[in-house]
C-alpha positions in Angstrom: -30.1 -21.5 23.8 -32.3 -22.2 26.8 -34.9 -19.2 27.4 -33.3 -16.8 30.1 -35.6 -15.9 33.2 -33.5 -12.5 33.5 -32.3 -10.0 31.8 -29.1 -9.9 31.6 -28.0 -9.1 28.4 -26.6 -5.5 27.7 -26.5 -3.7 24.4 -24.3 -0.4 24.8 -24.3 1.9 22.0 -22.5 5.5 21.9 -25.0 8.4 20.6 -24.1 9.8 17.5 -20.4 8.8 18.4 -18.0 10.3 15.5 -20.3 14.3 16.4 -20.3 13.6 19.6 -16.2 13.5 19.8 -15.7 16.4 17.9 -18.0 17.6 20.1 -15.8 16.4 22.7 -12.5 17.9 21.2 -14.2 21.4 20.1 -16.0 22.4 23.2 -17.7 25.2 21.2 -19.9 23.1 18.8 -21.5 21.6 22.4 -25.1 22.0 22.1 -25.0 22.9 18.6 -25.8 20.9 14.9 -22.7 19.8 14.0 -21.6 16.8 11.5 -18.8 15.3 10.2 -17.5 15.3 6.3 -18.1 18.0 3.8 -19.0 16.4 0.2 -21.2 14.1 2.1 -22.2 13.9 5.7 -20.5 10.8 7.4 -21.9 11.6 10.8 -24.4 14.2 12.3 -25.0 15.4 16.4 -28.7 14.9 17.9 -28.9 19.0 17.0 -28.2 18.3 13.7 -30.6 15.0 13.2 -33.6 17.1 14.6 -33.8 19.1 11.6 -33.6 15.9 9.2 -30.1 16.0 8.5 -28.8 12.4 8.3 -25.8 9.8 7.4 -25.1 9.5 4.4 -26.8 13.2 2.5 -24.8 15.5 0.2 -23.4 18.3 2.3 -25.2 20.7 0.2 -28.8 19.5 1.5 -27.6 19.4 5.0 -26.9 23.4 4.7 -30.3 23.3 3.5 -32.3 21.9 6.0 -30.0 22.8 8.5 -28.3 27.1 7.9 -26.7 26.6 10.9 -25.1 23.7 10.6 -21.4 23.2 11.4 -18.9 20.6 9.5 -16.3 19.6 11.7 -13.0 17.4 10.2 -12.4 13.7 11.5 -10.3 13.3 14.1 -10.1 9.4 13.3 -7.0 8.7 15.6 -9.2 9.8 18.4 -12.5 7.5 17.2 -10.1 4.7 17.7 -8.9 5.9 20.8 -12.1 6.8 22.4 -14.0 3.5 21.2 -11.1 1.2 22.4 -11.6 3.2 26.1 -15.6 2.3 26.1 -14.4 -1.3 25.4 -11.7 -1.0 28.9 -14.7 0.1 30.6 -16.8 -2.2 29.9 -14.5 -5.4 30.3 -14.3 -3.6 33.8 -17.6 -4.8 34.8 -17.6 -8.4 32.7 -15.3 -10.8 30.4 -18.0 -11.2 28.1 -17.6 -8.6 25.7 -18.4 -8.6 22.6 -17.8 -5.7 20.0 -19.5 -5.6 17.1 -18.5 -2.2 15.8 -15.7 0.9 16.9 -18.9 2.1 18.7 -21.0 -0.7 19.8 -20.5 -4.1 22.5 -22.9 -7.0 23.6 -22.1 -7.5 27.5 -23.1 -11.1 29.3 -23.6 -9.9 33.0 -24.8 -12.9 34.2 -22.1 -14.0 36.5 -21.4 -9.9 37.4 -24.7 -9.2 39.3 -23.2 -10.6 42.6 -20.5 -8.3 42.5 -22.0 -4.8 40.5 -25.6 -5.1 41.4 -28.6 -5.9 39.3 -28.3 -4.9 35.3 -29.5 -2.2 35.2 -27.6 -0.6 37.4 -24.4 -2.1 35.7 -26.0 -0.4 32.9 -25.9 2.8 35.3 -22.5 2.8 36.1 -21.1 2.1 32.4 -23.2 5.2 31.6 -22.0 7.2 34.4 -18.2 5.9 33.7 -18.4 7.1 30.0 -19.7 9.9 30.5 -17.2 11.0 33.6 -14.4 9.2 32.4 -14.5 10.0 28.7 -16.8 12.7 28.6 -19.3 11.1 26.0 -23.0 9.9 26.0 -24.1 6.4 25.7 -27.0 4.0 25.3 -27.5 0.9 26.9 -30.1 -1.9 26.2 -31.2 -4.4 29.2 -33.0 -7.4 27.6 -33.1 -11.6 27.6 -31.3 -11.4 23.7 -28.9 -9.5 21.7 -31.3 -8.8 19.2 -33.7 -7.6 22.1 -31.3 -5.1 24.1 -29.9 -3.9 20.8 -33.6 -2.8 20.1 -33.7 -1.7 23.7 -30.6 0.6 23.2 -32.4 2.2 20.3 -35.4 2.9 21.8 -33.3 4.4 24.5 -31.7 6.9 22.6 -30.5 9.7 23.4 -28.3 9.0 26.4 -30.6 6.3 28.7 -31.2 3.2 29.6 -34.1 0.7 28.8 -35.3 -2.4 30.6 -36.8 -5.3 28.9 -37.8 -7.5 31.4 -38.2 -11.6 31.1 -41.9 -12.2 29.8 -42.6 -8.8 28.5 -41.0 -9.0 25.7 -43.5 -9.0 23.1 -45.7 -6.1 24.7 -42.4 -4.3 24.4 -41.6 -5.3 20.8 -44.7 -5.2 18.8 -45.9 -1.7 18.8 -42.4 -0.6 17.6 -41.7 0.6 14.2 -40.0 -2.1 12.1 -36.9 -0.8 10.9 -35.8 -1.4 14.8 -35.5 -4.9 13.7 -31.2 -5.6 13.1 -31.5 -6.1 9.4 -34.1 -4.0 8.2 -33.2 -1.3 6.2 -34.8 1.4 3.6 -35.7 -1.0 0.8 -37.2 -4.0 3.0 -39.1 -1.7 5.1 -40.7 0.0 1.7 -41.1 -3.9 1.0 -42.9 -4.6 3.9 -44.8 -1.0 4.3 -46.1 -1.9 0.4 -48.2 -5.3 2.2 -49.2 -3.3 4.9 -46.7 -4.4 7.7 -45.4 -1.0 9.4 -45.1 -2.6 13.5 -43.1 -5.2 14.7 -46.5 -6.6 15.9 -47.8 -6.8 12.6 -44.7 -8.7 11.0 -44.4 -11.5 13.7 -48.2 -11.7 13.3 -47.6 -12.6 9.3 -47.2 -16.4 8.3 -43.5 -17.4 7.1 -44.7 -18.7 4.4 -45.8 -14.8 2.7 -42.8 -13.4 4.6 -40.2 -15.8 2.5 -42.1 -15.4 -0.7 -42.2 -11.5 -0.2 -38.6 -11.0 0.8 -37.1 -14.3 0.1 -36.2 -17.5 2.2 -33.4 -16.2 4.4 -34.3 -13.1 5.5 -37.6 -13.5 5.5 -37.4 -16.5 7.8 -34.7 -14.1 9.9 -36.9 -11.2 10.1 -40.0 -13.9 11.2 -37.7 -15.4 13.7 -36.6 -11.7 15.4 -40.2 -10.6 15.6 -41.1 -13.4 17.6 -38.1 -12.8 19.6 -36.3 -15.9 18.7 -32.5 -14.8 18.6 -30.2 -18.5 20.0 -26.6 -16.4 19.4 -24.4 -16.1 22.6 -22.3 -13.5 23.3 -18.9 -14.5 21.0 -15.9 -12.7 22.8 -14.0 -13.5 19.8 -15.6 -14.5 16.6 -13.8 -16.4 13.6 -14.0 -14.1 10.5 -15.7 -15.7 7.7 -15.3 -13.1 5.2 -13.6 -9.5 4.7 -15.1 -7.3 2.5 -16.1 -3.5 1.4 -18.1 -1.5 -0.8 -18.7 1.8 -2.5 -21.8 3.6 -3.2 -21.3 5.5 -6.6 -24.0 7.5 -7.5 -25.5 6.9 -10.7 -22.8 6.2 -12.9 -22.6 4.3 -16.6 -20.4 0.9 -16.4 -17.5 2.0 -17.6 -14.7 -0.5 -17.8 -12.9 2.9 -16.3 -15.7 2.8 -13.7 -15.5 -0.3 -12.9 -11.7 -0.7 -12.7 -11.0 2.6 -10.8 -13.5 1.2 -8.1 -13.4 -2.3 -7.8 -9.2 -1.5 -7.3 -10.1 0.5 -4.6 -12.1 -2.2 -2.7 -10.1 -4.9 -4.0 -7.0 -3.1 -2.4 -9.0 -2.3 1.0 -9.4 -5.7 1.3 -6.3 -7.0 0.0 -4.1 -4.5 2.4 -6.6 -6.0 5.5 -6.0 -9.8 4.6 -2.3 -9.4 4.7 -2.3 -7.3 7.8 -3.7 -10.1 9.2 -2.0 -12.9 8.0 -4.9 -14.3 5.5 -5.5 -15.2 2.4 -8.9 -16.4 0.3 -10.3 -18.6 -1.7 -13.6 -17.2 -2.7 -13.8 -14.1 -4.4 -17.5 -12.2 -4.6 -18.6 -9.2 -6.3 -21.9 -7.6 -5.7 -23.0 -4.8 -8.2 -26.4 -2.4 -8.1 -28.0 -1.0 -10.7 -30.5 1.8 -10.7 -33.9 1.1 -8.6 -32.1 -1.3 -6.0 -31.7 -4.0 -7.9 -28.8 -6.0 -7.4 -26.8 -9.4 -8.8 -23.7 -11.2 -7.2 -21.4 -13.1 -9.0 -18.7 -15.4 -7.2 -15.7 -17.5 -8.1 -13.8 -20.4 -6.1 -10.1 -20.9 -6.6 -7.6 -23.8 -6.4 -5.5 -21.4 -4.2 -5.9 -18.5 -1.8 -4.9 -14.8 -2.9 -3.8 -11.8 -0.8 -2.4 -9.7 -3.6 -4.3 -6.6 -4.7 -4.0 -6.6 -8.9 -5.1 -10.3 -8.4 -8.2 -9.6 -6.5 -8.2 -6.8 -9.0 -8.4 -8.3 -11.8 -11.0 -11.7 -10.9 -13.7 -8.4 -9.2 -13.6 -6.1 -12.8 -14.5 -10.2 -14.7 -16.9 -10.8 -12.0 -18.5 -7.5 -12.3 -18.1 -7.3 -16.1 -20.1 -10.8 -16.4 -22.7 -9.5 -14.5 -23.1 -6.9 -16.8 -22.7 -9.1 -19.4 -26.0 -11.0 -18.3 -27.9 -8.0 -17.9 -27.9 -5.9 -21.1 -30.8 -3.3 -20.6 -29.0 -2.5 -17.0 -26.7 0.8 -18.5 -25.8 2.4 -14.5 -24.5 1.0 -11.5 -24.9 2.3 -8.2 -22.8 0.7 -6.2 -20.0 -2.2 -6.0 -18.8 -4.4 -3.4 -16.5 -7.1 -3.2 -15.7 -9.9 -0.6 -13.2 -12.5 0.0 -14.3 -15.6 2.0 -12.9 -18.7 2.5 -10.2 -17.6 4.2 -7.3 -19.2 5.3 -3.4 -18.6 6.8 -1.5 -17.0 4.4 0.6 -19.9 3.5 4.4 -19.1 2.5 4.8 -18.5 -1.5 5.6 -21.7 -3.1 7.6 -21.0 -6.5 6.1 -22.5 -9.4 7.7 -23.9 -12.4 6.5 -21.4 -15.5 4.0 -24.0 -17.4 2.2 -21.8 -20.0 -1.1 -22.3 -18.2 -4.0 -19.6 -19.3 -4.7 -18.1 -15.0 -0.8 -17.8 -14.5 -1.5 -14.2 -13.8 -3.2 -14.9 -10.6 -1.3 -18.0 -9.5 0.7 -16.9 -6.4 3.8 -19.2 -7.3 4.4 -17.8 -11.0 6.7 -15.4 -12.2 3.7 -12.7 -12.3 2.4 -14.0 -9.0 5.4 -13.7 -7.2 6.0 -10.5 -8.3 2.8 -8.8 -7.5 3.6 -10.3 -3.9 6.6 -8.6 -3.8 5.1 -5.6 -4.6 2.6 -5.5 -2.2 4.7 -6.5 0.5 7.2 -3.6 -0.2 3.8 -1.4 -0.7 3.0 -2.3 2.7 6.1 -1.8 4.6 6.1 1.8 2.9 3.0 2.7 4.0 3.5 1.6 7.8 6.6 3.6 8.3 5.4 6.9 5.5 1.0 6.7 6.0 -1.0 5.1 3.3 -0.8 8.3 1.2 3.0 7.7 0.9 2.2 5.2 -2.4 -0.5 3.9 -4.2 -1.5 1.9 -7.8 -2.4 4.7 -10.5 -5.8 3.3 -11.2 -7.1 3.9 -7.1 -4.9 7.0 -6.8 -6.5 8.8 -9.2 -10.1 7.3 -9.2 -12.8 9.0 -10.0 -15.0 10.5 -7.1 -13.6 10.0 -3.5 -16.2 11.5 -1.3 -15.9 9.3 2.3 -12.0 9.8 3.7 -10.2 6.5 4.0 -9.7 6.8 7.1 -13.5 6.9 8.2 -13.7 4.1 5.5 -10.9 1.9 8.0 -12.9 2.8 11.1 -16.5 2.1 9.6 -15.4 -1.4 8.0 -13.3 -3.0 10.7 -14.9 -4.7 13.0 -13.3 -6.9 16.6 -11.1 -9.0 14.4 -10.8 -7.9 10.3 -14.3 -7.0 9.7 -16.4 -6.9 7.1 -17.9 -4.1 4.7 -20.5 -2.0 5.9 -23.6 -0.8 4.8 -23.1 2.5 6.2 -20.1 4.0 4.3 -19.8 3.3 0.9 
């Protein structure tokens, strides 16, 4: 992409969306710490995250740092609802609109300053629309790139705006904290913190060479490349899905083959449900699991054919997962699993197969056993859509152990535009 000489590239980002509309719905918790979940916090309000209460903490810790906190339930119906109306507003002001997340859209004003004004004063008027319209608070990031504004729309939180002009933007980056960087999370930061690299500044200053060797060719070359404020990626008002996935974070727990059925049939049937829902199937099936002190191994397998059906999926996660294990002996917990399904396809029409005594007729679509678990997740499916997911279920995710994040919240924080992928957030 050719450099831009304006900035015209907006990053708006709700504050602390899912507390802020329970804010919204209960107008008694205004003003005060609230956050959302119970077992674990899913969400927390500004007044909640200024005494140290975060995503992701057992509930019991939050009430700890935080007496007066309040838990409020999840109105997940109106997340949707809300989110989808940001997304009206903004397509109000430009076509180019890309969402990335139920709370979060890239905006290409380029061709919309001759009619709204300059940026930042689109930026103004989506702020002052949200907020009048909707009655919720929202960040936006004026910058050259997406990875720019979205750092913009950080640093402009809570509720404000924040101007990266053309040519200043490495006096804007560099002092700044490097977790900012889209990518960066706990474990690389402590990776990077351990060489001495704390600034943005500091990274971009660091050859590539020590940067892939510390954190590995990709991202190392990725993080190098957003430091210096190299980012080529247009705004993509509809992006082809490569991959749909999820994940669970469970604790410390030992690996089971309980453990790892009851969870990886969870995923597997997250996944499954959100390929057929949308017409797709896969070829590739990958399974990442995390043992204690953040280490982590993926194991992958490529079919002949593309599966959609959930006791398939199933079944090719728990050998992935149990291989892995396999090859690491001394590794006796896991942390966390997470399973993917790329090379995806349309879900092509079963094809009967003559019953051949092969040794992987279980997960052939056409077979006798294929066919059947097709069947049954069809009807599973037209069950759920007229009774609620709840209505039915398979024994081994039903009564799993440990629930902790509501599926619901699990939909809303995996999905992205088109099927989405897993994310980190909400395991």
């Amino acid at each position: 992409m050719a450099r831009r000489d304006q900035a015209t590239i907006l990053h708006a980002d709700l504050d602390a969306f899912y507390a802020s509309v329970e804010q919204l719905i209960e107008p008694n918790l205004r003003g005060k710490p609230v956050a959302v979940g119970g077992g674990v916090v899913l969400a927390a309000s500004y007044e909640a995250k200024a005494f140290g209460v975060l995503a992701g903490m057992p509930g019991w810790r939050a009430r700890q740092l935080c007496p007066g906190l309040t838990f409020a339930g999840g109105h997940f119906r109106d997340y949707q609802r809300l989110g989808d109306q940001v997304i009206d507003v903004l397509r109000d002001f430009t076509p180019l609109v890309e969402r990335i997340s139920i709370d979060e859209a890239f905006l290409d004003v380029t061709g919309s300053v001759h009619l709204f004004g300059a940026p930042t004063r689109i930026a103004s008027e989506i702020r002052r629309r949200v907020r009048v319209e909707l009655g919720l608070p929202v960040s936006v990031g004026v910058a050259t790139t997406k990875h720019l504004a979205k750092v913009a729309s950080q640093v402009a939180k809570p509720d404000g705006i924040v101007l990266v002009e053309a040519g200043t933007e490495r006096e804007f980056l560099h002092p700044l904290p490097v977790e900012l960087l889209w990518g960066v999370g706990p474990v690389t930061r402590a990776q990077l913190a351990a060489t001495g690299i704390r600034t943005i500044g500091e990274l971009a200053s660091t050859s590539p060479s020590t940067l892939q060797r510390l954190l590995g060719q990709a991202v190392g070359a990725k993080l190098g490349s957003l430091a210096a404020n190299e980012d080529p990626r247009r705004i993509e008002t509809s992006r082809r899905v490569r991959s749909v996935g999820a994940q669970s974070a469970l604790g410390r727990r030992v690996a089971t083959e309980q453990t790892l059925r009851g969870a990886l049939g969870f995923l597997a049937e997250r996944v499954a449900a959100r390929l057929r829902t949308n017409g797709r199937a896969g070829r590739t099936i990958t399974v990442r699991v995390r043992f204690t002190g953040l280490r982590s191994v993926t194991r992958s397998v490529t079919l002949p054919w593309p599966i959609s059906t959930t006791i398939t999926l199933t079944d090719l996660s728990v050998g992935l997962a149990t291989a892995a294990l396999v090859d690491h002996p001394a590794e006796r917990e896991i942390t966390l699993l997470a399973v993917s399904v790329s090379n995806l396809v349309a879900e092509p029409a079963l094809q009967l197969e003559l019953p051949l005594g092969l040794g992987d007729e279980r997960h052939r679509p056409g077979t006798p056993a294929g066919s059947a678990r097709w069947a049954l997740d069809r009807a599973m499916d037209t069950v759920r859509a007229r009774f609620g997911r709840d209505a039915l279920g398979y024994a081994t995710v039903v009564f799993r152990e440990g629930g902790g994040v509501p599926d619901e919240f699990r939909e809303l924080a995996e999905a992205g535009p088109d099927i989405g992928c897993g994310s980190p957030g909400f395991g």
